[in-house]
C-alpha positions as CSV (number, residue, x, y, z in Angstrom):
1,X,64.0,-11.8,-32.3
2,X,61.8,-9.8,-34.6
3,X,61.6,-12.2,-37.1
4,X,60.9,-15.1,-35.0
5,X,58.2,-13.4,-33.5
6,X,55.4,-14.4,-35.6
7,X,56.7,-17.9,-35.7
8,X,56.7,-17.8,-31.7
9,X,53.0,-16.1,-31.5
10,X,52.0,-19.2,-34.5
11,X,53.5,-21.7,-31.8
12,X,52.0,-20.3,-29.0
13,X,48.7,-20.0,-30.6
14,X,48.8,-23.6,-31.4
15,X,49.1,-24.8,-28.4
16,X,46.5,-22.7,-27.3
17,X,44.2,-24.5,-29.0
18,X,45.5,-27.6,-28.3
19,X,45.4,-27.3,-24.6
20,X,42.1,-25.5,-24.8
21,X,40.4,-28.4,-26.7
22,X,41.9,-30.9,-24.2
23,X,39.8,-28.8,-21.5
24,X,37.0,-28.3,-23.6
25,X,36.5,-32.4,-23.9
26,X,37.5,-33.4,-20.5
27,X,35.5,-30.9,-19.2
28,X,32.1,-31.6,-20.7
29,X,29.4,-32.1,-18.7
30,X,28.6,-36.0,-17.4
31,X,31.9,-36.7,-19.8
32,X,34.9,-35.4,-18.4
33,X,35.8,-39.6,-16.8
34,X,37.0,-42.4,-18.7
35,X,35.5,-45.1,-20.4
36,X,34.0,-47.4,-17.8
37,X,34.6,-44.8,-14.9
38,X,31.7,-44.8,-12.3
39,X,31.8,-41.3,-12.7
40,X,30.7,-41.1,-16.3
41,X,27.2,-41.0,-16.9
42,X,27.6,-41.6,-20.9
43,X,26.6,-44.6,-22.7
44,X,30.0,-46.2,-22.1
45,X,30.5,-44.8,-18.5
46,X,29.7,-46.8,-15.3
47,X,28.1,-44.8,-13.8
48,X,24.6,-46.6,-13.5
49,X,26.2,-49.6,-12.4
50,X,27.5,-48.2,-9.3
51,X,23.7,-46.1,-8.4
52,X,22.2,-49.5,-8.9
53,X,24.9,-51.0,-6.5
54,X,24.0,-48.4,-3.9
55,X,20.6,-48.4,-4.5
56,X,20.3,-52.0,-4.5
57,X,21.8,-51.9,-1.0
58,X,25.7,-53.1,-1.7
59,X,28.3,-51.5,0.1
60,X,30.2,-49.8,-2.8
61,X,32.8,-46.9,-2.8
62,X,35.1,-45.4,-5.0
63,X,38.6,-45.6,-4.4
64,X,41.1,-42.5,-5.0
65,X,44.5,-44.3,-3.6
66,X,46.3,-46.7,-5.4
67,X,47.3,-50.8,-4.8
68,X,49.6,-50.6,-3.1
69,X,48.0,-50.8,0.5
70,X,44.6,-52.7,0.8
71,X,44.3,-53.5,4.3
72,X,40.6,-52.2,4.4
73,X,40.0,-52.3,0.4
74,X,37.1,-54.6,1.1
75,X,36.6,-55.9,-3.0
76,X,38.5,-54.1,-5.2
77,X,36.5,-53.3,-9.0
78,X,38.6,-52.8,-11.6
79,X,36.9,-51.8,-14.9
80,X,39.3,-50.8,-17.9
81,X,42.0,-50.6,-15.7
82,X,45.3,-51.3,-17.7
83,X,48.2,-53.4,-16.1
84,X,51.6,-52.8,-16.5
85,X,53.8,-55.3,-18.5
86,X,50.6,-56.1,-20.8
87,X,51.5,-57.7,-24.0
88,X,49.9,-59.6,-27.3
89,X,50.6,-63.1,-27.5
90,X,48.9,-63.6,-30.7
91,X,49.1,-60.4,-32.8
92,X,48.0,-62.0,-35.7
93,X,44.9,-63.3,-34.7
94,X,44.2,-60.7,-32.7
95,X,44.2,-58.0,-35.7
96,X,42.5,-60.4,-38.0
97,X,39.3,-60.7,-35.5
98,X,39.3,-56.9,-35.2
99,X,37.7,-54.2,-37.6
100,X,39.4,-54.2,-41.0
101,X,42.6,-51.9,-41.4
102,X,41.8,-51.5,-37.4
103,X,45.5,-52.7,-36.5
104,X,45.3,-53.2,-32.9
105,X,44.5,-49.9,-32.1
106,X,41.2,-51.0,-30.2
107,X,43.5,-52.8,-27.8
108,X,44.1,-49.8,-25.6
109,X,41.6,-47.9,-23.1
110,X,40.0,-44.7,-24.6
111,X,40.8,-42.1,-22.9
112,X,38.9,-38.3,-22.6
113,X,41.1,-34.8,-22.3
114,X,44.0,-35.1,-19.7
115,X,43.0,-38.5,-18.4
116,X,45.1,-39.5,-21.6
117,X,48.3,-37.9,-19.4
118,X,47.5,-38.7,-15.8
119,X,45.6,-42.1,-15.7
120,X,48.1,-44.6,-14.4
121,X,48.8,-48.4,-15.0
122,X,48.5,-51.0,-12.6
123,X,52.4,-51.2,-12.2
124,X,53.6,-54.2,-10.6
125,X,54.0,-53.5,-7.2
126,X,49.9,-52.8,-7.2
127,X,49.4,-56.1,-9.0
128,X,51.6,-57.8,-6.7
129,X,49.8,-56.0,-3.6
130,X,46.0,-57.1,-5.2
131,X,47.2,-60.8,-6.0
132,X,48.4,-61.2,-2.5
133,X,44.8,-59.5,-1.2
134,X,43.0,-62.4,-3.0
135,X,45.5,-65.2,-1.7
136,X,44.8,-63.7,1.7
137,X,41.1,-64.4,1.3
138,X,40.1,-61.2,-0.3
139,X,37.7,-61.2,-3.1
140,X,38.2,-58.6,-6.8
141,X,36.2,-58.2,-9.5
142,X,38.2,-57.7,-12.9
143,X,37.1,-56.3,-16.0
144,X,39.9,-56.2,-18.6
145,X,39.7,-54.4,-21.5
146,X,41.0,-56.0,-25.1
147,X,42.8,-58.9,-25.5
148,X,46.4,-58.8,-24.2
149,X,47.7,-60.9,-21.8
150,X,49.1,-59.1,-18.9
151,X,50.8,-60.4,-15.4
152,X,47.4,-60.5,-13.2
153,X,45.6,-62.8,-15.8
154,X,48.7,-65.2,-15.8
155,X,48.7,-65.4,-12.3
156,X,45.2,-66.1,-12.5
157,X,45.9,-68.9,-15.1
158,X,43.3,-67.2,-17.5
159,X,44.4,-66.7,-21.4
160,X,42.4,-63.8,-23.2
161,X,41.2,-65.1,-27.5
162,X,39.8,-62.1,-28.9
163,X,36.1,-61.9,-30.3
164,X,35.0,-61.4,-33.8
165,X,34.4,-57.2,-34.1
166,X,31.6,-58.5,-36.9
167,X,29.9,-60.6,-34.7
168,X,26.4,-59.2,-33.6
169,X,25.8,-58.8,-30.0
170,X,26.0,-62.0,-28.1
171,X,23.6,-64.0,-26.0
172,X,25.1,-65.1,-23.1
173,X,23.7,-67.3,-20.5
174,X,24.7,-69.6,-16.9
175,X,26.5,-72.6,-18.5
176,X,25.5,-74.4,-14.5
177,X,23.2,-72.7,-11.8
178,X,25.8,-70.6,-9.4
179,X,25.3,-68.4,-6.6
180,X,26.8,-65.9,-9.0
181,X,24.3,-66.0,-11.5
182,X,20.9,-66.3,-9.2
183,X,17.8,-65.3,-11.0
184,X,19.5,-64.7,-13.9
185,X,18.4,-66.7,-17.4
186,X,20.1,-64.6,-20.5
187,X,22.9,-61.7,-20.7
188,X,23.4,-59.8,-23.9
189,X,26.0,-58.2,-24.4
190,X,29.4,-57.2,-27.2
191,X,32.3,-59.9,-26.2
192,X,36.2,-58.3,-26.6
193,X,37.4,-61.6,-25.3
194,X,36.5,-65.0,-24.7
195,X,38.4,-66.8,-21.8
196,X,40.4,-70.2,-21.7
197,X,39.9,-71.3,-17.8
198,X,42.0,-73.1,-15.4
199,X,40.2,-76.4,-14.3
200,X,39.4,-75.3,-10.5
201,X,37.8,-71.9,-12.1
202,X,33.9,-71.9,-12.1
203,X,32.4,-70.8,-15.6
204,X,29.6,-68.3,-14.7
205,X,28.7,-66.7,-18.5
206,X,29.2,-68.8,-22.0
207,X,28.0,-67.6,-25.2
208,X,25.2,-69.5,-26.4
209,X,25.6,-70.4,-29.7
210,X,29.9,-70.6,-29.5
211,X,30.2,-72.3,-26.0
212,X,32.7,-70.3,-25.4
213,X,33.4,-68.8,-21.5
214,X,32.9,-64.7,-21.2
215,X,32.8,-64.7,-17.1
216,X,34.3,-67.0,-14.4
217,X,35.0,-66.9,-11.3
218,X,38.8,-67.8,-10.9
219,X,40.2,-69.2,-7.3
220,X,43.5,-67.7,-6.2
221,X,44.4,-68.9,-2.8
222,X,42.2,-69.0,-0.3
223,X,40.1,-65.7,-2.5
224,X,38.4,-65.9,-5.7
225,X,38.3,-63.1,-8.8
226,X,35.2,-62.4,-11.1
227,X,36.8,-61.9,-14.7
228,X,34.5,-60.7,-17.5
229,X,35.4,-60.6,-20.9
230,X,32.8,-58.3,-22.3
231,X,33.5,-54.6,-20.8
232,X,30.5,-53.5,-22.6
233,X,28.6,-55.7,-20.1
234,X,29.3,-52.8,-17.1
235,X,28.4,-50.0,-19.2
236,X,25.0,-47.7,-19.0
237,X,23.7,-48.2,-22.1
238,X,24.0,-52.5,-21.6
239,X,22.2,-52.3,-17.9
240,X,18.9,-51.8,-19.0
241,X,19.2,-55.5,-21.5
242,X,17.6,-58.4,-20.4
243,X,19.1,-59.7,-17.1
244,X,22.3,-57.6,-17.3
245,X,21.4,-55.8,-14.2
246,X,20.3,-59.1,-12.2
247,X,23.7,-60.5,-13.4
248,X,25.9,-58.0,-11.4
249,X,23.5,-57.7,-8.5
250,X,23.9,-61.5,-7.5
251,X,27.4,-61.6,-8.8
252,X,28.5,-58.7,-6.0
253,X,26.4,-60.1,-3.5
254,X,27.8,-63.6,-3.6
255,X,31.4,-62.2,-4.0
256,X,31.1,-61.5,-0.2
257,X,30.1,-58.7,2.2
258,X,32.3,-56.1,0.6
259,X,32.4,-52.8,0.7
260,X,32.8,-52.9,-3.1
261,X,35.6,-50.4,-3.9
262,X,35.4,-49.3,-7.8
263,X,38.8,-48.2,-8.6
264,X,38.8,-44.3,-10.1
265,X,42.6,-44.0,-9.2
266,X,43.9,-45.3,-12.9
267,X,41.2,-43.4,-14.5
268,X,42.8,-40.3,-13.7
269,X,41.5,-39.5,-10.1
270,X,42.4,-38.9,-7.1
271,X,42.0,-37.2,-3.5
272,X,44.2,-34.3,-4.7
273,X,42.8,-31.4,-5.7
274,X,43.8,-28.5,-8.4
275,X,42.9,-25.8,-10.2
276,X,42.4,-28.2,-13.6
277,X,40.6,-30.9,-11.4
278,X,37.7,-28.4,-10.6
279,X,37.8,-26.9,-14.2
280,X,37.2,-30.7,-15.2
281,X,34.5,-31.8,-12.9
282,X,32.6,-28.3,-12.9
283,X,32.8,-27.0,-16.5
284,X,34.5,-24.4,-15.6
285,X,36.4,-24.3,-18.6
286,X,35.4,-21.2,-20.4
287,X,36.5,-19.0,-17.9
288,X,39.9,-20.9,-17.8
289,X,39.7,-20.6,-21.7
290,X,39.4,-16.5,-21.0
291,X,42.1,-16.6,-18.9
292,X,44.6,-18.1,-21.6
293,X,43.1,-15.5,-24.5
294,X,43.7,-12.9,-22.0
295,X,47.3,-14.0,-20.9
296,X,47.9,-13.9,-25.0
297,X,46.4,-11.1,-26.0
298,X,48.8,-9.7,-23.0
299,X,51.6,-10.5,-24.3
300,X,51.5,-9.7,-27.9
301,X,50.3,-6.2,-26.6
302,X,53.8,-5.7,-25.1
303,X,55.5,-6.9,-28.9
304,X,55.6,-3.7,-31.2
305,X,54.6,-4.8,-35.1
306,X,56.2,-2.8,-37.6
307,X,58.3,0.7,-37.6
308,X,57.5,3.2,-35.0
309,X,54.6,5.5,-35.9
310,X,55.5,9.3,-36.1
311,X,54.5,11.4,-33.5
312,X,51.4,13.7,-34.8
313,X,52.7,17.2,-35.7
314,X,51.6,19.1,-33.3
315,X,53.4,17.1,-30.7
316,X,56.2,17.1,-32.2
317,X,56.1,20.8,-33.0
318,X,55.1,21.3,-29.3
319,X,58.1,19.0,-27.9
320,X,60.6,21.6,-30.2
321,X,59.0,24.1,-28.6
322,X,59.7,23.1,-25.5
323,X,63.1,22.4,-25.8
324,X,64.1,25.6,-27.7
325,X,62.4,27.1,-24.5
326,X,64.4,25.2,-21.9
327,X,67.3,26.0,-23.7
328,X,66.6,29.7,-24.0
329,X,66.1,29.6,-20.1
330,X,69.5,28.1,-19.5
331,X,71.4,30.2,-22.3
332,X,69.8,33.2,-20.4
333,X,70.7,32.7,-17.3
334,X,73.8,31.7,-18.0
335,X,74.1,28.0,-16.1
336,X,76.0,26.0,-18.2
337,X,77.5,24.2,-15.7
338,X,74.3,22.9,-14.2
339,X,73.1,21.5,-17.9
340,X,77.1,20.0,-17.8
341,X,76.4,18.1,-15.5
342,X,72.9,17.1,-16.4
343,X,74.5,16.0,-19.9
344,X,77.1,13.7,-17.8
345,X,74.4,12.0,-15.2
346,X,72.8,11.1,-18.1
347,X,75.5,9.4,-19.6
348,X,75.9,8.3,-16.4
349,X,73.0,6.5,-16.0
350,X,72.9,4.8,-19.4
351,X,76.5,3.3,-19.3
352,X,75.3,2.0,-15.5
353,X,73.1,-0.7,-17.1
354,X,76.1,-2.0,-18.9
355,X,77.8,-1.9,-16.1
356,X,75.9,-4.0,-14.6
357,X,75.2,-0.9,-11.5
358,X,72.0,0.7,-10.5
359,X,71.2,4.2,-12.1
360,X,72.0,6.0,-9.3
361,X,75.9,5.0,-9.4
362,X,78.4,7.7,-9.2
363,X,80.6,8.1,-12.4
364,X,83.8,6.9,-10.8
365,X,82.1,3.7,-9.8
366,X,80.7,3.3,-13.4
367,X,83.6,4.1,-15.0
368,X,85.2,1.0,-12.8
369,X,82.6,-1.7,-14.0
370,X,83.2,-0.6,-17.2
371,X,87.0,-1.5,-16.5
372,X,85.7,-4.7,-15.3
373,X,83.1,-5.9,-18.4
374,X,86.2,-5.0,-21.1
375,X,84.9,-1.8,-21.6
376,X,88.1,0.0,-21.5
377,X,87.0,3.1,-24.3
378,X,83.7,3.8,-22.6
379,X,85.4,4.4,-19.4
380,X,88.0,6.6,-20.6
381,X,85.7,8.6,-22.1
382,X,83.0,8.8,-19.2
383,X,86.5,10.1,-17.0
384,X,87.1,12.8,-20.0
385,X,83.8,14.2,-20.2
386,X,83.6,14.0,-16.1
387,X,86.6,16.4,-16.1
388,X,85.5,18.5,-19.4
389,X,82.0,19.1,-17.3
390,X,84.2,20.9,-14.6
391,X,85.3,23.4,-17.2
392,X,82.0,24.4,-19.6
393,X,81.7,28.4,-19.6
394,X,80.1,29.2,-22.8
395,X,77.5,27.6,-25.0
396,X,80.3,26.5,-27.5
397,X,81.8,24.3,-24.7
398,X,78.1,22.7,-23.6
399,X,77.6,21.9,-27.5
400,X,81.0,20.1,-27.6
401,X,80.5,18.0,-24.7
402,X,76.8,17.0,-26.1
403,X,78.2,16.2,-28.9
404,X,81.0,14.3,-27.2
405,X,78.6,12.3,-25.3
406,X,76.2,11.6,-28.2
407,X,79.2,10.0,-29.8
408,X,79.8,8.1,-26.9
409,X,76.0,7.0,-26.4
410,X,76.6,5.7,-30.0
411,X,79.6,3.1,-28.7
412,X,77.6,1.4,-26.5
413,X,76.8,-1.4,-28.8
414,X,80.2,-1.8,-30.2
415,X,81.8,-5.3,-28.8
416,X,84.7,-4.9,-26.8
417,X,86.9,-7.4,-24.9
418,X,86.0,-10.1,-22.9
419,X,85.1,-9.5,-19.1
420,X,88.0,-10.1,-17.0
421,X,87.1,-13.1,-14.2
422,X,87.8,-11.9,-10.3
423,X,90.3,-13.6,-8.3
424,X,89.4,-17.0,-7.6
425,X,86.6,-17.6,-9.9
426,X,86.7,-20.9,-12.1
């Protein structure tokens, strides 16, 4: 165990630093959500989008719960939110329209600190419960993120073709006057994805100079679904471009009365609450950080490095002292069987721990859980120094049966046979 030590306190330390970087980035202030989360205030957060929402007088709300029951969900928001069972059709175009020696790395949601361990998929009873909400009547709005096809865009009918990375930021504008699109004349934005529609789906955004679809509407049942193929489109820093805001005003407000739920449940939140939630939403990870450096600076306190030190020579000249005193004392007054028997209970008490006893156990009951662990020799001779102990008259005998028992103390590591089972025990 000694020489794994430093190879434990180098692990431990690690990690250390691992975890504590994880808090230090999730916890940062106006950073610690997602990309795309409404409660990030970044220039990739959402966070403006839902204040203009409320300001603009839209019933909006976040939502901590997951899919699986929206009786009173009003229109769900998803922005970034993954889906289970997602997929590339097209790997091959989709790496060669992304950055060079990019891979399709950019494919995936980025995540900030823990959300990378606790944000959650839209698993496929949710999608199955939010497909049914829109066939009921119910209205979404869904902002996927990438390229990859996944099971709510092929219920939908709607195929994902990923943008050009090297294109510049793209016009976009109303390919036909909709309700969805009132007041609004241009949208810039960066496109992921361009969309391949259904026929009954209503076009709401094209690119200008491509003709290609970046929003529609999509019918599902009796309930329609907003896709948008440019995430950056919902994000602070895009808001503040030519119509961008206009566009999701009118788009919300002809989507139907609402209340507009943005979903914050797959980007790692939820109406649970813990001691690394607050850390995260208050900054207070410093003193967590303390807490951990005082935790290890605890524990390699109790770890002695290197040989013991000496005592200093006067206490160790003092402690001789002492004794020789004591001993003097008990020579004197002649009470050799009283230090006899202070000899044997201390034996006594250090051949209890291996018998598994308290230190108060009497020496007969030692001696038999000796018996028990194998220990055949200790017990023996804890019985023969029990008995000599009756006998000591002179300081000859008292030396012998120290020395006796420091001979025995010395046994105590030596391996003996194994502990015999009781009666009944598999």
């Amino acid at each position: 165990m000694r020489d794994r030590f430093p190879l434990l306190a180098v692990g431990a330390l690690l990690l250390t630093v691992v975890l504590g970087t994880f808090l230090v980035r999730g916890a940062r202030r106006n950073s610690f959500a997602d990309t795309l989360s409404t409660y990030r205030a970044q220039e990739d957060g959402a966070r403006a989008l839902y204040l203009l929402a409320q300001e603009s007088g839209l019933p909006v709300t976040r939502r901590m719960a997951d899919m699986r029951i929206l009786s009173d969900a009003g229109t769900p928001v998803l922005l970034a939110v993954e889906v289970s069972g997602a997929y590339e059709a097209d790997p091959d175009q989709t790496a060669l329209a992304a950055e060079p020696d990019a891979g399709l790395g950019d494919e995936h949601v980025p995540r900030t600190g823990f959300n990378a361990f606790r944000a959650a998929s839209l698993d496929d009873d949710e999608t199955e419960k939010l497909l049914e909400h829109v066939r009921e009547g119910g209205a979404a709005v869904y902002v996927p993120w990438g390229s990859q096809e996944n099971p709510v865009l092929q219920a939908l009918g709607v195929k994902l073709f990923k943008a050009d990375t090297t294109l510049p930021m793209r016009t976009l504008v109303p390919p036909q006057p909709t309700p969805y699109t009132l007041g609004v004349a241009r949208v810039e934005a960066k496109v992921q994805a361009y969309l391949e529609l259904p026929e009954h789906a209503v076009p709401v955004l094209e690119d200008e100079r491509l003709g290609m679809f970046v929003a529609a509407v999509v019918p599902h049942g009796q309930g329609r679904v907003l896709v948008v193929g440019a995430p950056e489109l919902a994000m602070n820093q895009a808001l503040a471009r030519a119509d961008n805001a206009q566009f999701w005003l009118s788009a919300l407000a002809a989507l139907g009365p609402g209340p507009f739920a943005f979903d914050e449940f797959h980007h790692g939140f939820t109406n649970e609450r813990s001691v690394v939630d607050f850390a995260r939403r208050y900054g207070l990870h410093f003193a967590v950080l303390q807490l951990l450096l005082g935790v290890a600076l605890w524990s390699v306190s109790l770890k002695r490095f290197g040989r013991p030190r000496p005592p200093p020579e006067s206490t160790r000249v003092g402690a001789t002292d002492a004794l020789f005193a004591m001993g003097r004392l008990y020579r004197e007054g002649r009470h050799h069987g009283f230090s006899a028997q202070l000899i044997l209970r201390g034996l006594t008490q250090d051949l209890a721990l291996h018998a598994g006893l308290p230190a108060h156990a009497s020496a007969t009951k030692v001696a038999e859980g000796l018996r028990e662990r194998g220990r055949e020799d200790l017990a023996r001779g804890l019985e023969l120094l029990g008995a000599e102990s009756q006998s000591v008259a002179r300081d000859a005998d008292l030396q012998q049966l120290a020395e006796r028992a420091a001979r025995l103390r010395q046994r105590l590591h030596s391996a003996g046979a194994a502990r015999h089972s009781p009666p009944g025990t598999p």
